[in-house]
N, C-alpha and C positions, 0 to 999 in steps of 0.2 A: 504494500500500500504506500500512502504517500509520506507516509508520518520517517516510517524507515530507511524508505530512498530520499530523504531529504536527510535522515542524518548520516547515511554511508556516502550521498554526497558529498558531504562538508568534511568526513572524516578517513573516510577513505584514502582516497591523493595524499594526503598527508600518513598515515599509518604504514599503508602496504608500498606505495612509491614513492616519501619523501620529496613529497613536492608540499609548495608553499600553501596555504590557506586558500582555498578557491574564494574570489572576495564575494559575499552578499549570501553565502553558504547558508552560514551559523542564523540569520534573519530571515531564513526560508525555513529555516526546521523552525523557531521559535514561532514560526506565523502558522505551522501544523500541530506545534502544540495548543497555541490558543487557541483555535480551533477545536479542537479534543477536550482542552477548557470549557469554551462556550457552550460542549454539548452534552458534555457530562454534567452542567450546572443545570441542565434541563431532564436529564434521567440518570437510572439509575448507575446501568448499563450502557457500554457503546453502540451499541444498536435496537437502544430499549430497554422497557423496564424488566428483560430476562436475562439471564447469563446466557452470552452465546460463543460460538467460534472465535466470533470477533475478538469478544475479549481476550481469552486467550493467547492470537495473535498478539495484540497490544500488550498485553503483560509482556509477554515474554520481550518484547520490543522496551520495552519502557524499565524493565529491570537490566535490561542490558545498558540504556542508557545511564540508567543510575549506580548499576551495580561495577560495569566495564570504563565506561568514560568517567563516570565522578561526576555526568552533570546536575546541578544543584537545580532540583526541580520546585523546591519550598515556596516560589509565586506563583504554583500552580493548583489552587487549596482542592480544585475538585480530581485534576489528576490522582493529588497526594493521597484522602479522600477517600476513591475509587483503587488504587494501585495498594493499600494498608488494607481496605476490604480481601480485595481477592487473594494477595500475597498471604492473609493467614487462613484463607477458607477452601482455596485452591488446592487438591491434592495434589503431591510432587512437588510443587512449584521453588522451596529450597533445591531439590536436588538435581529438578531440571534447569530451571532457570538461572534460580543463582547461580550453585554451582557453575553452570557454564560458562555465565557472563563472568564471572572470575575467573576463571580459566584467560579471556578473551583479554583482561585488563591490561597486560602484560604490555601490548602490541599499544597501547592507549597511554602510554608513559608520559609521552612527547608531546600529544598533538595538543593541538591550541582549541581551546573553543570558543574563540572569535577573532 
């Protein structure tokens, strides 16, 4: 989706090819989190008021951001919210998700996020 190709845009080039900061990157993912913001302040769920696929997708998308890059999502109150809900009600989701995205951090040492 969009939320994730805008942050392996911005982080990418930098990570796996050491290239410089693509400019305007880091303002395209913050413009698909507000977004995600805006819609999670209207339900419950990303696709409504039930647990779906969706979610899932975005979890895992969204602890990777947090758990691999470090980015500091705290002006995001219904992300934060919604991401504290499933993170403790989601079965696996420690050993999938976390787990992983800690694995991934490594490579996330460097890059800049803006």
């Amino acid at each position: 989706g969009t939320l994730y190709q805008r942050f392996s845009t911005h982080y990418y080039p930098q990570i796996f090819h050491e290239k410089p900061v693509p400019e305007g990157t880091f303002k395209q993912l913050e413009e698909a989190l507000e977004f995600l913001e805006g819609y999670l302040g209207k339900t419950a769920y990303v696709a409504g008021d039930s647990l779906s696929i969706a979610d899932l997708s975005i979890l895992a998308s969204i602890t990777t951001f947090k758990e691999a890059a470090g980015l500091d999502l705290s002006r995001y109150a219904n992300i934060e919210r919604w991401y504290a809900q499933l993170s403790a009600t989601v079965a696996g989701h420690d050993e999938i998700c976390v787990q992983g995205a800690q694995k991934f951090s490594s490579f996330f040492a460097n890059a800049k996020q803006e």
